[in-house]
Each structure stands twice: as C-alpha cells, then as structure tokens.
C-alpha positions as CSV (number, residue, x, y, z in Angstrom):
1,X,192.0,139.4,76.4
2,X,188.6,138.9,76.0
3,X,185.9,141.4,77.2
4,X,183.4,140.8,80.1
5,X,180.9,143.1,81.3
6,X,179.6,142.9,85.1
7,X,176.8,144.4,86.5
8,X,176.9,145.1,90.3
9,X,173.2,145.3,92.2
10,X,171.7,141.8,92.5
11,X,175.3,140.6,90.6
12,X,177.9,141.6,93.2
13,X,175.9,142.9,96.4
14,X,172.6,143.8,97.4
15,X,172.5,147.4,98.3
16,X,171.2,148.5,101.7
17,X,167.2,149.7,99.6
18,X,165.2,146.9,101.1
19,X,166.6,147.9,104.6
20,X,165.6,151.4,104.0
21,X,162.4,150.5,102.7
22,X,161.6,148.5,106.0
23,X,163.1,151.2,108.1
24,X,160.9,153.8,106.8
25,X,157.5,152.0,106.2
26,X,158.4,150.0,109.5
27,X,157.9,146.5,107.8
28,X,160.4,143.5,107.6
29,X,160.5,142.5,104.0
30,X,162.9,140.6,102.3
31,X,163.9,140.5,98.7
32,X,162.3,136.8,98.7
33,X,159.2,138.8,99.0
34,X,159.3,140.4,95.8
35,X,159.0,139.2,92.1
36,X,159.3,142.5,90.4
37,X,162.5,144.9,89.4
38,X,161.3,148.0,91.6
39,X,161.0,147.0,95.4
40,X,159.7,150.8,95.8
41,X,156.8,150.0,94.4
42,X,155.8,148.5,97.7
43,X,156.1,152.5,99.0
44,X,152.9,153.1,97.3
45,X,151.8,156.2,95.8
46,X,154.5,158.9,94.1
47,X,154.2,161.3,97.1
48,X,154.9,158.5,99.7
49,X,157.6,157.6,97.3
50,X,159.1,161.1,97.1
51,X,159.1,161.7,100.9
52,X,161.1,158.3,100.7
53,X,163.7,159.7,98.7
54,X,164.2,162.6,99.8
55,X,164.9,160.8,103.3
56,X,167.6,158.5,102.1
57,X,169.2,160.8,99.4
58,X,172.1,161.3,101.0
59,X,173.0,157.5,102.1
60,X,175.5,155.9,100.9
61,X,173.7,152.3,100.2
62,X,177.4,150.5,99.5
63,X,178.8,151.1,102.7
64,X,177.4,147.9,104.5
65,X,176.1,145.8,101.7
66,X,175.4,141.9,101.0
67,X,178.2,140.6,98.6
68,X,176.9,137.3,97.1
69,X,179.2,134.9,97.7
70,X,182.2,134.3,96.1
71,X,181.6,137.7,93.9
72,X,185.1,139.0,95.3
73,X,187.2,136.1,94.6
74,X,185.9,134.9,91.6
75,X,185.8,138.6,90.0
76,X,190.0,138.5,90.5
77,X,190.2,135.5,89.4
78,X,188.4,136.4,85.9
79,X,190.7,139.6,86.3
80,X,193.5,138.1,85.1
81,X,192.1,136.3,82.0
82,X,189.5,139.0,80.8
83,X,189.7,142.1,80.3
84,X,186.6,143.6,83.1
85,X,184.3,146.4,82.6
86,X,181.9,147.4,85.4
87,X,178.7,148.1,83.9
88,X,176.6,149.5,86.1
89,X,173.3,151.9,86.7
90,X,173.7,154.6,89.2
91,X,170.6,157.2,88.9
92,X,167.7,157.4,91.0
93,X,164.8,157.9,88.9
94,X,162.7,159.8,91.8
95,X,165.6,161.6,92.2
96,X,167.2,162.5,89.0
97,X,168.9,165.7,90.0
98,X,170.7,164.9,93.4
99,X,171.3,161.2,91.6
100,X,175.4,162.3,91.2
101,X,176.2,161.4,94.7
102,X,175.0,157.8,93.6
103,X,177.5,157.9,91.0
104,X,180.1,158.3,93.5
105,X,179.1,156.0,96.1
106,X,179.0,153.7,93.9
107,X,182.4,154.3,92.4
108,X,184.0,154.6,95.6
109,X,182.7,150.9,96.7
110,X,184.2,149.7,94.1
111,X,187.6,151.1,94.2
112,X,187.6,149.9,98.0
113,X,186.4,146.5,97.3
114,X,188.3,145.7,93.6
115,X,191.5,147.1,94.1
116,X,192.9,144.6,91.3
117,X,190.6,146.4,88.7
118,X,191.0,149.5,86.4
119,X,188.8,152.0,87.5
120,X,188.8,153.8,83.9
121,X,186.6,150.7,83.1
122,X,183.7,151.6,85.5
123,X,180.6,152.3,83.3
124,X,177.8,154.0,84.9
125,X,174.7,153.9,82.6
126,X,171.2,152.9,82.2
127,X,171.3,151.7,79.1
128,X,173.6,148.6,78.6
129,X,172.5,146.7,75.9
130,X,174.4,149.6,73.4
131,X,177.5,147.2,74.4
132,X,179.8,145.1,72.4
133,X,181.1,142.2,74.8
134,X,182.3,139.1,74.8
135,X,180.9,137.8,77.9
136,X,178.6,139.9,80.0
137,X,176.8,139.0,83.4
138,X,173.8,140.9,84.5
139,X,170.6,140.0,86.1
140,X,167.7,141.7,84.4
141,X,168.0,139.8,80.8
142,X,167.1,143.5,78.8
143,X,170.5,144.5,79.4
144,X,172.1,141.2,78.5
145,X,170.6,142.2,74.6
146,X,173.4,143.7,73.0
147,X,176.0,142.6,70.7
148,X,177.0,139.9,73.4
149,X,178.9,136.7,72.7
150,X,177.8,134.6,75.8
151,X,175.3,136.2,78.4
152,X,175.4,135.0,81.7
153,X,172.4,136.0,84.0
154,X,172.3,135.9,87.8
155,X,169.1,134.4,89.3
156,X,167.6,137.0,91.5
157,X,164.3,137.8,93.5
158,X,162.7,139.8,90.0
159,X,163.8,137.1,87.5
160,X,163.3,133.7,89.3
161,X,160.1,133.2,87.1
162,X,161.6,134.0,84.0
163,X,161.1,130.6,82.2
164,X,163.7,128.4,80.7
165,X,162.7,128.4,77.0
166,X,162.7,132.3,77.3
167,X,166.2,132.0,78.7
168,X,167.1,129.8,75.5
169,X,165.3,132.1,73.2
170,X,167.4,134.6,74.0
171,X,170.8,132.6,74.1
172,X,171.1,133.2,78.3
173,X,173.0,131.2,80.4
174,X,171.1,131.5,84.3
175,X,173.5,130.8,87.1
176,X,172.5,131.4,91.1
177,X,175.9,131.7,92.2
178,X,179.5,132.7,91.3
179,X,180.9,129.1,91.8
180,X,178.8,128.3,89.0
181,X,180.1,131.5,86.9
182,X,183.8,130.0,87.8
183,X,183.1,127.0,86.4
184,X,181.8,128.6,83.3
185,X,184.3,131.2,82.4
186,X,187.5,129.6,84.1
C-alpha cells in the first residue's frame, strides 16, 4: 500500500482556539479574519498571551470541533487503499511544559473519531518535512517539503494568498475540500 500522511488542524477540523480567543478577549472573530498561521497573535503582547494560556491549558480543544466536510468519510475510504499516518503537531509553544495534555487530547479525538485507523500510526511532531511519503496532505506548504511523492495542500484562512506559480514551484496540488481530495487519490 502506498503511504499517505494527514495532517489534522485546518485538514480534518478546526479546533475550538478561535472560540477561546473570542471568549477571552470578548470579540467575535472568525478564521475568515485572519491571513496568518498564529491567530494568537491577535492576543497582543506575550504577557496577555501567557494569561491566555494559562486560562485555557487544561481544555480539551477536540471535544466540540468543526470537521470539514467529508474529512470522515473520505479518510476511510483512503483507509482501505493507503496505508494512513496521522501527522500531526500537538505542543503549545507558550506552553511548552504543560503541552503533554495536548498530546492526549489530541490522541484521544482521534481514536474516538477514526476507529478504522491504526493508532500506532499517530505522529505527533513539529517537524514534518523529515518524512518519506507517498502522498501527504497538509495545509501550511513547509511541511509538505519532504521526500514526498504528491503533496496535496488544503486551502485554509493562512494560505489562501499563497500564489499559484508558488504552488507549482513547489510541485503542490491546492484543494478546498475533501471531495476534491477523493477525486484525486481515489
């Protein structure tokens, strides 16, 4: 079987962040809003930042997420022509010593939700583009850099302006949904 890597924030789901974000600063953002990878930035300064953190650093952001559509139903489809791997970033930056319960949240979502797939092949990591796949689908294109035979990236609020000939530099395939990524790998 081949080998597919799938990233799950912005991929799979949108975690519950931009909701905390609004519920502590009072606002009503959406991810439309933003153009960049870190939403927090919109938190301001590191101390605001850090009294943030240390607020929601025991909530578990997968229990009531956004799946995209599809995500579900296409990923057990794949299942059973590719070999998956999760690939997947779990630490907290302003938060790098309480970030384990991350790791778990986020592996416990997924067990709930993709029953059909091996958990030995979750992958929690920061750095992805040290992976040898043939098909991986992420959507911040740095990850999508490694020894990978076709990338597939998922258009999302941080990478909409990311222009087509940079896309084609780069050999990346840019998909907005995951009837498009069934048409492509199935």
């Amino acid at each position: 079987m081949k080998k597919l890597l799938i990233d799950v924030d912005e991929v799979i789901c949108h975690p519950t962040l931009m909701q905390e974000i609004n519920n502590f600063l009072g606002t009503d953002y959406q991810l439309t809003d933003f153009t960049t990878y870190y939403i927090d930035d919109v938190l301001g300064d590191d101390e605001n930042k850090q009294k943030f953190y240390e607020i929601i650093k025991n909530k578990n952001m997968y229990e009531n997420v956004e799946f995209l559509d599809g995500a579900i139903e296409t990923i057990e489809k794949l299942s059973k022509v590719y070999d998956i791997y999760i690939c997947s970033a779990c630490a907290m930056f302003c938060l790098l010593e309480d970030s384990g319960i991350y790791f778990k949240y986020k592996y416990d979502f997924l067990l709930k939700h993709f029953p059909f797939l091996n958990p030995e092949h979750f992958i929690f990591t920061g750095g992805k583009n040290i992976f040898k796949a043939d098909v991986m689908i992420d959507d911040r294109p740095k990850n999508l850099m490694g020894d990978i035979g076709t990338r597939i990236m998922m258009l999302s609020y941080h990478n909409r302006d990311i222009s087509d000939e940079e896309l084609e530099k780069n050999n990346i395939i840019k998909v907005s949904s995951w009837a498009e990524i069934e048409k492509i790998l199935l």
